[in-house]
C-alpha positions in Angstrom: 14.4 1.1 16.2 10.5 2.0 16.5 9.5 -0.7 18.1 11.4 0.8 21.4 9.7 4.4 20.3 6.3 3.0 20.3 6.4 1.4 23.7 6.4 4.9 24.9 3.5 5.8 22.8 -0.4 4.0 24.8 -3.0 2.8 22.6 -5.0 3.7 25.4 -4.2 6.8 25.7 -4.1 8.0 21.8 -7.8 6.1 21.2 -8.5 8.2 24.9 -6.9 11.1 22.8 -8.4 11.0 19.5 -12.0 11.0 21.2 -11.3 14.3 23.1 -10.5 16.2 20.5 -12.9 19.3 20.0 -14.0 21.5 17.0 -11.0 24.3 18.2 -8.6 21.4 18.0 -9.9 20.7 14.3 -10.2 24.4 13.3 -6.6 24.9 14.9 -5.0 21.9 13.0 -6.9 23.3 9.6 -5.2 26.5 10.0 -2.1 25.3 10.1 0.4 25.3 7.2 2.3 22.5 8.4 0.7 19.8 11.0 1.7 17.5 13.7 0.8 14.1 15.0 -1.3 15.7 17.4 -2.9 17.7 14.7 -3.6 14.7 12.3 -5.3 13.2 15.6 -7.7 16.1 15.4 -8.1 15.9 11.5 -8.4 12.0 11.8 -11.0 12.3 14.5 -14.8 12.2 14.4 -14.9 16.1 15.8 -13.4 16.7 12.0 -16.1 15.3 10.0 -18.3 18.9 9.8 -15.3 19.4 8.0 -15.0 17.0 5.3 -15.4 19.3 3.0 -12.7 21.8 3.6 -10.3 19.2 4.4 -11.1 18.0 0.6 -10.1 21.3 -0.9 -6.7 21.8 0.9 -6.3 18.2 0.6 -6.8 18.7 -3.4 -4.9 21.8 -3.1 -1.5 20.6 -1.4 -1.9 17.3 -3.8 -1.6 19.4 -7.1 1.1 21.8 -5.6 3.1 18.4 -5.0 2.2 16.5 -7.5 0.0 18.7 -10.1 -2.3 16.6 -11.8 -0.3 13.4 -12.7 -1.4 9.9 -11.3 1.2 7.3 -11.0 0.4 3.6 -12.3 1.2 0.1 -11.3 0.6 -3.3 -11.5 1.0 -5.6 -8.8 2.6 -9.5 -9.8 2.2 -12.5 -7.2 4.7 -15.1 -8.0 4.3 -17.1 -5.1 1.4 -17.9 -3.1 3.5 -20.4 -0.4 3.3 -18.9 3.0 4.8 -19.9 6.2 2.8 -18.1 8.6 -0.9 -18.4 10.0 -2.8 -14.8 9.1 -6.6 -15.8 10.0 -8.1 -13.0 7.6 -5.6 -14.4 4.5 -6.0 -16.8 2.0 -2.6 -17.3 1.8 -1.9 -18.8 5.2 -0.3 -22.4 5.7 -3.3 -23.6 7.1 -6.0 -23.1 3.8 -6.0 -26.5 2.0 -5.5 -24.9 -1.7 -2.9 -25.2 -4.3 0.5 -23.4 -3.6 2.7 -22.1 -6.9 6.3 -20.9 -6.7 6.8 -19.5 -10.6 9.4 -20.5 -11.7 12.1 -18.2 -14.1 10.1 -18.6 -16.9 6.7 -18.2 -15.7 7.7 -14.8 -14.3 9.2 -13.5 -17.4 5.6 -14.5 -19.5 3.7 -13.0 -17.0 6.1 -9.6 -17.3 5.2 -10.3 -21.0 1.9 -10.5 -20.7 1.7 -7.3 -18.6 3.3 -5.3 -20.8 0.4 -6.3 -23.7 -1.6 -4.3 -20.9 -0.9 -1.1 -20.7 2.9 0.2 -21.1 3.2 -0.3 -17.3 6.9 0.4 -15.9 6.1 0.6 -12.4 5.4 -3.2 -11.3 4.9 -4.6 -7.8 6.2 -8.2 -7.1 4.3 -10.0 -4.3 4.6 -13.2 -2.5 3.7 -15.3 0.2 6.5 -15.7 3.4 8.0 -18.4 2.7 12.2 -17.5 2.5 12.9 -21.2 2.6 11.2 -21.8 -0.6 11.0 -18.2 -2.1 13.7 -16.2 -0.1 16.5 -13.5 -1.3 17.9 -15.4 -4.5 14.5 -16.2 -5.7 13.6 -12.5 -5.4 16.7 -11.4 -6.9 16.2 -13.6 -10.0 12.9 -12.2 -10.4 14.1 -8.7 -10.0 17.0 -9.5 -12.7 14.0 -10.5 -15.3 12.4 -7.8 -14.4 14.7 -4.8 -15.4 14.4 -5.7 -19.0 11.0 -5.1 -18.7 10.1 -2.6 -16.5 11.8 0.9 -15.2 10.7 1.0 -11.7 10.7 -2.4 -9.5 9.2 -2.6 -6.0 8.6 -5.7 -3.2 5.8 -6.6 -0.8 7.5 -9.8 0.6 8.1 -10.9 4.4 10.4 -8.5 6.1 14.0 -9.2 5.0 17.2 -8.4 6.7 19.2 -5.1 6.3 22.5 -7.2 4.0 19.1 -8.6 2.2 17.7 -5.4 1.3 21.2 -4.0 -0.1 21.4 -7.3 -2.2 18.3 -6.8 -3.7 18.9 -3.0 -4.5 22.0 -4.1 -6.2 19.7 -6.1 -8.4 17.5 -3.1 -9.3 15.0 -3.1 -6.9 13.8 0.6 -6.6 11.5 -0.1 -3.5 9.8 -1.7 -0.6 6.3 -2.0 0.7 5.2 -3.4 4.0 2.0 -3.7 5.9 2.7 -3.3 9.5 -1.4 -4.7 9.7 -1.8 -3.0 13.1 0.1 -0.8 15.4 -1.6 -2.6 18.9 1.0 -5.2 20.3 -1.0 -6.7 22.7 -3.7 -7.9 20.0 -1.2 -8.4 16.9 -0.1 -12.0 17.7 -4.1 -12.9 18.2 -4.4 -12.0 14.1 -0.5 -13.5 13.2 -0.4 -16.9 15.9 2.7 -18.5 14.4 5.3 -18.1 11.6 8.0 -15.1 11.6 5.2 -12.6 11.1 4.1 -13.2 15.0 7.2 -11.2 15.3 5.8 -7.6 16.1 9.2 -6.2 16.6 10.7 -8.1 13.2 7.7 -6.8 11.1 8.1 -3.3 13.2 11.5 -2.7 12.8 12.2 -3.5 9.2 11.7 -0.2 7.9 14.3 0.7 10.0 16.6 -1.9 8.2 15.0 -0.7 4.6 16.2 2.8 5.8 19.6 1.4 7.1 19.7 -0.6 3.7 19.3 2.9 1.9 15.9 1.8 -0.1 15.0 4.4 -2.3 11.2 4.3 -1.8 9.6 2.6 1.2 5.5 2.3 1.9 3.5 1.5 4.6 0.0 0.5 5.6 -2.4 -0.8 8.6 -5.3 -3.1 7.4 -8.3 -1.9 8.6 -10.5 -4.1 9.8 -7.9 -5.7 12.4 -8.6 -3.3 14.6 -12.0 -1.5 16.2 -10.1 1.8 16.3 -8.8 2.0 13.1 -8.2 6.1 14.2 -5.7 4.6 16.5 -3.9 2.4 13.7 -3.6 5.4 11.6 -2.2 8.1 13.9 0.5 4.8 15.3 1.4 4.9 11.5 1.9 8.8 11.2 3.8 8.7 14.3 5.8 6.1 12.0 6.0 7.9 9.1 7.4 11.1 11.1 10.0 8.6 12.6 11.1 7.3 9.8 11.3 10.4 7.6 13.7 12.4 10.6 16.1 9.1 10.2 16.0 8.0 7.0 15.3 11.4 5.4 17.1 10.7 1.7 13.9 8.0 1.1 10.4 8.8 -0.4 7.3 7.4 1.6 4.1 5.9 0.7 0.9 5.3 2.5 -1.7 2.8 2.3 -5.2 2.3 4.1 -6.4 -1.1 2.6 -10.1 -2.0 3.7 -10.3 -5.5 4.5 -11.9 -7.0 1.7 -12.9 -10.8 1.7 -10.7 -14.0 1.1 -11.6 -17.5 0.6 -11.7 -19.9 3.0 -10.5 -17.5 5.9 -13.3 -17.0 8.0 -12.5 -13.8 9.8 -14.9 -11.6 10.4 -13.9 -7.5 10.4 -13.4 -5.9 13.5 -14.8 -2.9 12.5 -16.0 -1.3 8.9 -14.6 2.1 8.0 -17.1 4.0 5.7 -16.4 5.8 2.5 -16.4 8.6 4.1 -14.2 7.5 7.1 -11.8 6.8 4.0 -12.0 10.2 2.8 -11.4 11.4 5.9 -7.7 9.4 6.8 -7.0 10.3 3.1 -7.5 13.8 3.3 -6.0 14.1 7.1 -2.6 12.8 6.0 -2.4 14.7 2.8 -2.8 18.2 5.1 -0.6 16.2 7.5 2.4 15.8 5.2 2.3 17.2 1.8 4.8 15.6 0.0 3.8 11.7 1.1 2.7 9.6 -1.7 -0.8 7.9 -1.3 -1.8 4.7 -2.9 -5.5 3.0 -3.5 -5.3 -0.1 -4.9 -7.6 -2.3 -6.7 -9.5 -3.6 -3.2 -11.2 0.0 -3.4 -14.3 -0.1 -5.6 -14.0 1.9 -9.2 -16.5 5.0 -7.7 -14.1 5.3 -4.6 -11.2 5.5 -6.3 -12.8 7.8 -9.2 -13.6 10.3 -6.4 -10.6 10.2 -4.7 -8.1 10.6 -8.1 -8.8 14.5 -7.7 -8.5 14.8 -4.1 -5.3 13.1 -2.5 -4.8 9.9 -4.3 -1.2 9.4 -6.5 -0.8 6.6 -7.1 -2.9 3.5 -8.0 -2.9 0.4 -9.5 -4.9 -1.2 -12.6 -6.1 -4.1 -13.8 -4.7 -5.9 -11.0 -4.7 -9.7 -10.5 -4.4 -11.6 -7.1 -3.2 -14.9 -7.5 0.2 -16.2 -8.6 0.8 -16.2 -12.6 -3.0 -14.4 -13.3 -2.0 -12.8 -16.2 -0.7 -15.7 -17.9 0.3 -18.6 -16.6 -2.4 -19.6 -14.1 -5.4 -17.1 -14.5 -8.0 -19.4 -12.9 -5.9 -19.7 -9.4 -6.7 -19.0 -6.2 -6.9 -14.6 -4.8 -5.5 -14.0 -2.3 -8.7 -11.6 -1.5 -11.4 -10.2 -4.1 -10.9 -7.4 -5.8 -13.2 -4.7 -5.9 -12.4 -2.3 -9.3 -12.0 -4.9 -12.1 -11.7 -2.6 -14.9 -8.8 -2.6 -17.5 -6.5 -0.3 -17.6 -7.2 1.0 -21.0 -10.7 2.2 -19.1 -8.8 3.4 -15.9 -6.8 5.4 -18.2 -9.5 6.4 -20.1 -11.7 8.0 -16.7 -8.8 9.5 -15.7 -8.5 11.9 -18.0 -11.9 12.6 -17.7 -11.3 13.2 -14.9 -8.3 15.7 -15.7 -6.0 13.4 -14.2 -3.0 12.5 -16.4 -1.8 9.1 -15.8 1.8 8.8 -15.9 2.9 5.2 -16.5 6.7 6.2 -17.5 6.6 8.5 -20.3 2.8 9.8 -20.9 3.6 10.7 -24.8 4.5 7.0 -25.0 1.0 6.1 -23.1 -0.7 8.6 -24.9 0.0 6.5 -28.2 -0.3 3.4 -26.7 -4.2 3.8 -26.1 -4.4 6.1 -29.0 -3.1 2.7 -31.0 -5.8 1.0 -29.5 -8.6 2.9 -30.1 -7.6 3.5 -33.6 -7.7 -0.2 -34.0 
């Protein structure tokens, strides 16, 4: 499991790391074809950023020789907002005195209705609070049965689930998984998660091993920056993850996520640390020379300019007219976010500056996309 590799991997000594690193280390790691952790420490590190700019053109360059032009769509879909843990910088946790939904059958299948009036999305994200008492393996099953006669491509971001859970839920169609580790530093993890099943470090830590042991056909990860002061740290713990994970589960695809904190009501908690644009740019562009083939996702948290900039340069996947809250496209469009989100453009539009941008967006099939929008604009 990885939570027995990282306790030989210091957080002391990789932040110690990470600040040593020197302009050779950087040109060194820039020259290679093929990097490791220790090279993505000198291309995450602040002795890279004189080289922003060159890590932007091999970053573009190893993108499009992956992934050529094409940007993959989404759509996330809360269906619960119920949560049995404590978070402090979520909306969602037990504690925050607002309204909790559970949808129920038929309140999912409107809101897959309702999506589809969208955009002809076939890659959808269903998202929930932790609660398995309330909103555990059958629930998600039944929602995962709906979905397939709507959508091509179904993927998760629920509480950490048990390797026999994950294989029932791939029987049911689910394509894919997607966990937020939050933060890599053990000591300071249960400070941010106090109580519930997510102040389990080694639970959260060691269910991508079960999702690889489960034979999940896509698994992502993230940290959320912001939990932590050296979000450098947090990023190399998470490529040291990734490398793990791709030498023992290697049939899987991967996906990476660096979500910026972004605020959430009633929470309170205050960022330990603000990564720039640029800082952005930077972890983006480190793990694309890093590994080649690694998807990487912005999501609607990222402001429209951001994520504009960064469609050409690394990104491949993203979401689109995105809402936060349980039932949003339908059934309850007024309820509570889980946090503000920063790009609130359609995805007609998103579509639309993408190709602008000489990006093809690939939602399934793009002929079928392509006439979609050209429908609409015609009238």
């Amino acid at each position: 499991m990885f939570s027995d590799e990282l306790k030989n991997i210091s957080w002391e000594e990789t932040t110690e790391r990470i600040a040593r690193m020197t302009d050779n280390d950087v040109r060194r790691a820039l020259a290679k074809d093929h990097c490791d952790v220790n090279d993505f420490m000198a291309l995450i590190s602040p002795a890279a950023e004189p080289y922003l700019e060159v890590m932007a053109r091999l970053s573009r360059k190893y993108t499009e020789e992956r992934f050529g032009k094409t940007m993959s769509m989404f759509i996330p879909l809360y269906i619960t907002n119920s949560c049995s843990n404590s978070c402090v910088y979520c909306g969602f946790h037990r504690e925050n005195p607002m309204a909790r939904t559970i949808l129920t059958p038929e309140q999912i299948e409107n809101e897959y209705k309702a999506i589809k009036q969208l955009a002809p999305f076939e890659n959808i994200l269903l998202v929930t609070g932790e609660n398995p008492a309330k909103a555990g393996t059958p629930y998600l099953a039944k929602a995962i049965d709906i979905a397939k006669k709507y959508f091509s491509n179904v993927k998760i971001e629920v509480m950490p689930l048990s390797t026999e859970d994950y294989k029932t839920l791939a029987d049911h169609g689910m394509n894919g998984v997607i966990c937020f580790q939050e933060t890599y530093n053990h000591e300071h993890y249960k400070l941010y998660h106090p109580r519930g099943m997510k102040s389990k470090f080694e639970w959260r830590c060691d269910g991508f091993d079960r999702m690889g042991m489960a034979g999940v056909h896509s698994i992502g990860m993230g940290v959320l920056i912001g939990l932590e002061k050296e979000w450098r740290t947090d990023v190399v713990m998470m490529a040291h993850h990734l490398r793990y994970l791709q030498k023992h589960y290697w049939k899987t695809k991967y996906s990476v996520n660096f979500p910026r904190m972004r605020p959430a009501q009633n929470e309170g908690f205050q960022p330990n640390c603000y990564m720039t644009d640029k800082q952005l740019a930077q972890a983006t562009f480190a793990m694309r020379i890093f590994d080649h083939d690694v998807d990487i996702s912005y999501s609607t948290r990222e402001p429209a300019y951001i994520r504009d900039n960064m469609a050409t340069l690394g990104v491949t996947t993203m979401s689109a007219e995105s809402k936060v809250n349980p039932g949003g496209y339908h059934t309850y469009p007024q309820a509570l976010e889980q946090f503000t989100v920063s790009d609130e453009r359609t995805a007609k539009v998103i579509n639309a500056r993408l190709k602008e941008l000489g990006r093809e967006p690939v939602w399934k099939d793009w002929d079928a996309s392509f006439d979609f929008f050209g429908n609409i604009a015609n009238g």
